[in-house]
Wavefront OBJ file of the C-alpha trace (Angstrom):
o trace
v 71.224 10.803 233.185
v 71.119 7.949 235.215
v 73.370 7.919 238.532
v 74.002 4.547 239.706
v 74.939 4.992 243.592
v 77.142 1.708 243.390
v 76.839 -1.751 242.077
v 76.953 -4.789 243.681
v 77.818 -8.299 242.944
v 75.461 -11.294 243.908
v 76.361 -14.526 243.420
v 73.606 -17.118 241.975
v 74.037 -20.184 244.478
v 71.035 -22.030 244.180
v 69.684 -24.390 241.913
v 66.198 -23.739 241.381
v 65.456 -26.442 238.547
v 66.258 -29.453 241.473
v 63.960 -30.167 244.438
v 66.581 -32.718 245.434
v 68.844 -31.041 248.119
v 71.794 -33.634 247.424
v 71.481 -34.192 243.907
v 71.518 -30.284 243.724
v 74.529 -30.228 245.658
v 76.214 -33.183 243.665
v 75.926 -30.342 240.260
v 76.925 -27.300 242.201
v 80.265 -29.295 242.892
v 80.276 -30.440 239.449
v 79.439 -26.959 238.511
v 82.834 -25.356 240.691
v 85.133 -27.518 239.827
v 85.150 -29.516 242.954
v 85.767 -32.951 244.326
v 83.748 -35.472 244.626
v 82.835 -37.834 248.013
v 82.178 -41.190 247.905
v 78.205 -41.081 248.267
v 78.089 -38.463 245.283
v 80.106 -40.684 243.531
v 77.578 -43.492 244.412
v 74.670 -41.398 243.176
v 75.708 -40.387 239.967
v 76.757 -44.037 238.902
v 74.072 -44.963 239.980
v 72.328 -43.357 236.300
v 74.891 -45.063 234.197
v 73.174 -47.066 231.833
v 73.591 -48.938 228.503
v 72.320 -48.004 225.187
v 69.749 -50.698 224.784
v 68.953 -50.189 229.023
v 68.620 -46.141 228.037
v 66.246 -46.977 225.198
v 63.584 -49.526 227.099
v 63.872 -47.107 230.261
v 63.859 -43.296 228.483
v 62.484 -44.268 224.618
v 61.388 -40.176 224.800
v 63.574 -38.875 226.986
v 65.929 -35.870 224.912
v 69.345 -37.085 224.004
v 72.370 -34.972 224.771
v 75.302 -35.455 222.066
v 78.563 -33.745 222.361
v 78.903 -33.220 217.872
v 76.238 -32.130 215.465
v 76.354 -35.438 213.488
v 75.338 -37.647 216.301
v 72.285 -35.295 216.995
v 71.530 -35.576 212.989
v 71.721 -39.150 212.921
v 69.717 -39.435 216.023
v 66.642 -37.535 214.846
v 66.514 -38.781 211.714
v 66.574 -42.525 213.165
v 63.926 -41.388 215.099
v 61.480 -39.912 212.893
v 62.398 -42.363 210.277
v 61.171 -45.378 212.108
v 57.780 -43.412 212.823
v 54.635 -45.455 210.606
v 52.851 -41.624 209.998
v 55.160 -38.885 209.218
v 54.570 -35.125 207.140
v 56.980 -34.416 204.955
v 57.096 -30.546 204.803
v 59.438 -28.651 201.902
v 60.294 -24.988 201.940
v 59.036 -22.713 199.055
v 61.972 -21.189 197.531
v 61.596 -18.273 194.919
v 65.121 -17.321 193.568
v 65.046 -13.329 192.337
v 67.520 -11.513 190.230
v 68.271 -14.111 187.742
v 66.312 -12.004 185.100
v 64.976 -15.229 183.127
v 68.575 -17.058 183.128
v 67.234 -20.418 183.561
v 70.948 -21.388 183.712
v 71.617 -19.187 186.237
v 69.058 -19.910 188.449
v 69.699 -23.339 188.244
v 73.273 -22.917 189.826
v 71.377 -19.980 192.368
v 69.153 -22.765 193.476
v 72.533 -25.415 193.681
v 74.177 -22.760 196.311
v 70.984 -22.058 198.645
v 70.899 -25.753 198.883
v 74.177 -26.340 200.493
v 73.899 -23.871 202.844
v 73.599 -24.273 205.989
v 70.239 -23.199 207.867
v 72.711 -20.036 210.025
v 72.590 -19.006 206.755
v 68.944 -19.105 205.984
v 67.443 -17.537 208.242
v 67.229 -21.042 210.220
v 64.594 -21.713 207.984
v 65.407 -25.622 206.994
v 65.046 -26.725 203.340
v 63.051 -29.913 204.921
v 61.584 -30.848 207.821
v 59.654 -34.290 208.559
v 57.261 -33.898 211.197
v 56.179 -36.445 213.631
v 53.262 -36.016 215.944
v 54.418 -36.662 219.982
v 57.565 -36.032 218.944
v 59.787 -33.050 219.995
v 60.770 -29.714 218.012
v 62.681 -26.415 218.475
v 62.537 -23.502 217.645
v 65.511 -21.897 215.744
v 64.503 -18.144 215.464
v 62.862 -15.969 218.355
v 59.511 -15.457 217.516
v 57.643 -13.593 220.364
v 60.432 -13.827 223.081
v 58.001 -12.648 226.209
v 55.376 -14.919 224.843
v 58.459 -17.452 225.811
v 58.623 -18.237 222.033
v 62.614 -18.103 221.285
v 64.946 -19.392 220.144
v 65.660 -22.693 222.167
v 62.031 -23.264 223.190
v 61.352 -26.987 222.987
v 57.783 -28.238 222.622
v 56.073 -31.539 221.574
v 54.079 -31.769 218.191
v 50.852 -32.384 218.496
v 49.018 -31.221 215.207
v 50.072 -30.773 212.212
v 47.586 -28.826 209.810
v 47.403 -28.785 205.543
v 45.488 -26.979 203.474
v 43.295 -28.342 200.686
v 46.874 -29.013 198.841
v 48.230 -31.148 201.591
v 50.819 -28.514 201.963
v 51.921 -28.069 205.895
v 49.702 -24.833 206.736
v 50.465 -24.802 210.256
v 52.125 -26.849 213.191
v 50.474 -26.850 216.898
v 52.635 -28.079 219.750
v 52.907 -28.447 222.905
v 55.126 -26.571 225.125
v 55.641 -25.938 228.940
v 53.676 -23.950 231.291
v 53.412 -20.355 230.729
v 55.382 -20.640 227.028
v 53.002 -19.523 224.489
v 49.960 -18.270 226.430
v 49.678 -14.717 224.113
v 49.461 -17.229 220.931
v 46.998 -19.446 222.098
v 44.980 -16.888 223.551
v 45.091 -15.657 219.554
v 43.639 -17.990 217.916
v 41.278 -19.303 221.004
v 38.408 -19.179 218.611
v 39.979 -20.838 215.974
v 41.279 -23.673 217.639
v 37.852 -24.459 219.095
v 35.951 -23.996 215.738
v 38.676 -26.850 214.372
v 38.923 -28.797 217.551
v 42.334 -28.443 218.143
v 43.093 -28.338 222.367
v 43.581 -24.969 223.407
v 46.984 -26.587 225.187
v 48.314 -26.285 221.810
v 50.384 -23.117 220.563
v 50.377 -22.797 216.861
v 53.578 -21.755 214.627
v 53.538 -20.240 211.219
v 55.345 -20.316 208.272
v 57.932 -16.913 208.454
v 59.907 -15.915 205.350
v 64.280 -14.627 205.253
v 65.600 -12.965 203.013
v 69.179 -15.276 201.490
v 71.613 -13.923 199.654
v 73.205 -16.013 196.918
v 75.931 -13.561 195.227
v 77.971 -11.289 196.700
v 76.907 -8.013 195.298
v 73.258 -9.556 196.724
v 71.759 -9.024 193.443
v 70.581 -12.719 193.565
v 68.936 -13.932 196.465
v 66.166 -16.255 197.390
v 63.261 -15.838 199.215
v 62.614 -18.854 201.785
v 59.178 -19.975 203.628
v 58.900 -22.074 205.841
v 58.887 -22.948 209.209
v 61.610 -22.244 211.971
v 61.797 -25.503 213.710
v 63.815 -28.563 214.175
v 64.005 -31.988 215.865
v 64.711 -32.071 218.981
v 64.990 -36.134 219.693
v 68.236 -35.132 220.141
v 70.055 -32.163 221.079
v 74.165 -30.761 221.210
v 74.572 -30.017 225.001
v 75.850 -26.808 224.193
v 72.205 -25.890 222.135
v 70.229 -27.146 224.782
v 71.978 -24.854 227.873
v 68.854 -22.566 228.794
v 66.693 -25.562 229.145
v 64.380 -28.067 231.201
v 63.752 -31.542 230.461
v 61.829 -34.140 232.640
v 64.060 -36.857 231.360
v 67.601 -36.773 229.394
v 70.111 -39.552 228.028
v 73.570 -38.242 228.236
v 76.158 -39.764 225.886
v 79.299 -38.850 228.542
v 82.788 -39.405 227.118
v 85.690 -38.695 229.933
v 87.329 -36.205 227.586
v 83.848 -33.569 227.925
v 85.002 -30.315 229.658
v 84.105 -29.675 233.548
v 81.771 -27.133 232.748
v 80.071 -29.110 229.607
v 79.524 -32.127 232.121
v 77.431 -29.604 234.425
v 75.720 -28.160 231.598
v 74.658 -32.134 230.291
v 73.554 -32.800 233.860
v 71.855 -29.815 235.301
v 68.905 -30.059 232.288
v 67.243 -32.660 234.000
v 64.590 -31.790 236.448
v 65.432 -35.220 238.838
v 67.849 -37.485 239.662
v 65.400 -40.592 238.571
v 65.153 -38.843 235.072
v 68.711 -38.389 234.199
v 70.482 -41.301 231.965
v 74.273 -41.529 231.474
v 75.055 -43.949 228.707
v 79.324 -44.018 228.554
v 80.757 -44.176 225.108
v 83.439 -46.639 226.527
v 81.104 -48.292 227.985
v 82.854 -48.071 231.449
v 80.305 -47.476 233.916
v 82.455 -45.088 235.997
v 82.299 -41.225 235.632
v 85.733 -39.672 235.297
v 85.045 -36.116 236.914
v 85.582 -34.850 239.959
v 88.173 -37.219 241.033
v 90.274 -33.988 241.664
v 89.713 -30.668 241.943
v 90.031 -29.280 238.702
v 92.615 -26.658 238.825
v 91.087 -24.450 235.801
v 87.707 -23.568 237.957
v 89.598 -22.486 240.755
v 90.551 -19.513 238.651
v 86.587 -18.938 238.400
v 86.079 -19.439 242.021
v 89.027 -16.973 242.738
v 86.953 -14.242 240.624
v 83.594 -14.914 242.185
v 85.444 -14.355 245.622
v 87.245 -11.064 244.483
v 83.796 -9.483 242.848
v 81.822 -10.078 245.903
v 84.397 -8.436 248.568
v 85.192 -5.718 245.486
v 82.611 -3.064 245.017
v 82.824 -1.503 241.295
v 83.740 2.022 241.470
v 81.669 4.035 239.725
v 82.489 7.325 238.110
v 79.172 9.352 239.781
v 80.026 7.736 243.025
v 83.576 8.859 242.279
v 81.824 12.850 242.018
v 79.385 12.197 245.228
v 82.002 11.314 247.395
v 84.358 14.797 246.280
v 80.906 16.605 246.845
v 80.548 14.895 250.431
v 84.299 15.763 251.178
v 83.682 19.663 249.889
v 87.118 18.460 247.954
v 85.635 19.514 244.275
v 86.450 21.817 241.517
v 84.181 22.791 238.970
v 85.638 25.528 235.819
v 83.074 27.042 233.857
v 84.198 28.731 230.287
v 81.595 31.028 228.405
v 82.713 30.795 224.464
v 81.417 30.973 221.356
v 83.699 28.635 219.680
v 85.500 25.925 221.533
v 88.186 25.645 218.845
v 89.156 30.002 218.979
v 89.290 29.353 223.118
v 91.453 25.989 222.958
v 94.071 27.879 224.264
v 92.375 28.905 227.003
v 91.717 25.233 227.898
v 95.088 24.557 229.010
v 95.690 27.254 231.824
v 97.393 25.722 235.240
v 93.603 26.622 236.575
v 91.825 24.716 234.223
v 94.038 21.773 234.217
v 93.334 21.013 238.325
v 89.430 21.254 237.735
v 87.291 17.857 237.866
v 84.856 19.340 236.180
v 84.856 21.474 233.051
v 81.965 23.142 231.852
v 81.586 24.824 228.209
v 78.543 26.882 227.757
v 77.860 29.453 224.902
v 75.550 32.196 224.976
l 1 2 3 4 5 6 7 8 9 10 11 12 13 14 15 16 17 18 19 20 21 22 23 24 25 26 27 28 29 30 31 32 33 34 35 36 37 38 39 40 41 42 43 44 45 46 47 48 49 50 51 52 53 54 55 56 57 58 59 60 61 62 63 64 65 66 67 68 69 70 71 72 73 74 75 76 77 78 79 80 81 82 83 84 85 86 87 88 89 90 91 92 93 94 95 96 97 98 99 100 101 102 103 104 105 106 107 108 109 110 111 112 113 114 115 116 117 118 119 120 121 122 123 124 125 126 127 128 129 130 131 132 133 134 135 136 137 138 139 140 141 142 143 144 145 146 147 148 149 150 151 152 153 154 155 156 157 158 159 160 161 162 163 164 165 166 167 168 169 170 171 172 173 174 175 176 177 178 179 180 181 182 183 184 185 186 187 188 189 190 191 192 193 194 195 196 197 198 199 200 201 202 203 204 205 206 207 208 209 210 211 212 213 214 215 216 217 218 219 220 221 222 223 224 225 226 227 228 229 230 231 232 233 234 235 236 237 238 239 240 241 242 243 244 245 246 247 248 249 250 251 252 253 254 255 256 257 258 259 260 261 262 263 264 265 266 267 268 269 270 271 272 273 274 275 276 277 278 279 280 281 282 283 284 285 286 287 288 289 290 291 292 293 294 295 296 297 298 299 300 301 302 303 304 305 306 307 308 309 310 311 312 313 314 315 316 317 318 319 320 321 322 323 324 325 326 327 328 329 330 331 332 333 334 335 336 337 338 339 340 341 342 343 344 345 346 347 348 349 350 351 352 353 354
């Protein structure tokens, strides 16, 4: 048994992903809630842009949408308008149909509208385009940095003698993927692929079409997805060089710091305003709803959780302690027993049976 002498709380106060000490300080206000002064106003209004400025400054910079539609129509505009582009399809086998052509025609109908939660997040298609960005949807080798979340940039994409997609290599940050590459080391130097690039595979999910399960399909293919463009919610956890926010005054406080704190720099964030007001909204007030937070942050690092063993050490310390120790054979003949005046002002009860 593990006896956990107490436990403390520690508050996580500094930003590690910003070098700058005020634009680090302009998010940790965002962050609590707080108000704004005049120069952090100045700074952050200072990375309002248009849409047309956002696209000659940051063309590759990862786009931060608040809705899943504007992050589909973003990626697909994107890879669309690419010259070369790989087309890959998943290889679907549907099972239990017993030779019902008719039935596996309509099996095949319902694994095609679902959605890729339901999958396995294993997409029906998936168009690649080299030096552009994917993620990945599934964790793969999570201390190999490989999870779900991990961005990376394509950089080769590999068919077999079918032109069939046998394998993606990308490109992700440092230390993400160092296990895999060191894997296939050989390999990639026998097919001159940069040892900078980790490969993916195809993986296979199980999806069940009925709801007995006696129909399913069995998808390949490969857990990725563009990542032109990103909801800020899916992209929390990350680390981008440069970003294009689409802000809207009606985003939650805490969304807003989530948008803004991906960026590594204050020169590589982009704020294009869907009003097209150049003015950001936040902050104007303390918001009333994170001072609730900041209450609880203040009570659980003055508040040291009692624990139950520390409860027992300190009755040891004080001599203040009674243990009752029973010898029976069957707990449910002695239950009687259990419920003298004695045993009822013991802290500790002990059964044995010998």
């Amino acid at each position: 048994m593990c006896i956990y002498r107490g436990i403390s709380f520690y508050e996580l106060n500094e930003v590690i992903r910003h070098e700058n000490a005020e634009f680090s300080s302009l998010l940790t206000n965002v962050g609590n809630g707080d108000q704004l002064n005049t120069q952090q106003f100045d700074m952050i209004e200072s990375r309002f842009c248009s849409e047309a400025e956002a696209e000659e400054r940051c063309p590759s910079g990862i786009r931060l949408f608040n809705d899943n539609h504007s992050v589909d129509a973003y990626n697909l505009k994107m890879l669309s308008s690419s010259d070369e582009m790989t087309n890959s399809i998943a290889d679907d086998e549907i099972i239990g149909c017993n030779g019902n052509h008719e039935k596996e025609r309509a099996a095949k109908n319902r694994l095609h509208k679902l959605a890729t939660i339901d999958t396995g997040e294993l997409p029906y298609e998936i168009i690649f385009v080299v030096d552009k960005p994917y993620m990945i949807t599934t964790n793969i080798d999570v201390a190999d940095g490989l999870a779900n979340g991990a961005v990376g940039k394509l950089s080769y994409v590999e068919l077999d003698p079918q032109n069939k997609v046998l394998r993606v290599w990308l490109l992700f940050p440092k230390g993400v993927g160092v296990k895999a590459r060191g894997k296939v080391a050989g390999y990639a130097n026998s097919k001159r692929i940069s040892r900078e690039f980790v490969p993916l595979n195809r993986r296979s999910a199980t999806v069940p079409l009925n709801r007995n399960k006696s129909i399913h399909a069995k998808r390949n293919h490969f857990p990725l997805k563009p990542a032109c463009a990103l909801t800020i919610h899916k992209s929390q956890g990350g680390t981008f060089d440069e970003i294009v926010y689409k802000y809207h005054k009606t985003h939650s406080q805490s969304l807003v710091y989530v948008a803004l704190s991906r960026v590594t720099s204050q020169e590589g964030l982009h704020i294009v305003p869907t009003d097209n007001i150049q003015r950001f909204y936040h902050g104007r007030r303390s918001n009333a709803s994170m001072a609730l937070l900041r209450q609880e942050f203040m009570r659980l690092s003055t508040a040291q959780l009692t624990t139950v063993d520390q409860v027992i050490l300190d009755k040891i310390n004080d001599r203040n302690m009674i243990l009752f120790s029973l010898n029976c054979q069957s707990l449910q003949a002695h239950a009687r027993d259990l419920r003298g005046n004695v045993v009822q002002k013991a802290d500790i009860l002990i059964l044995s049976e010998t």
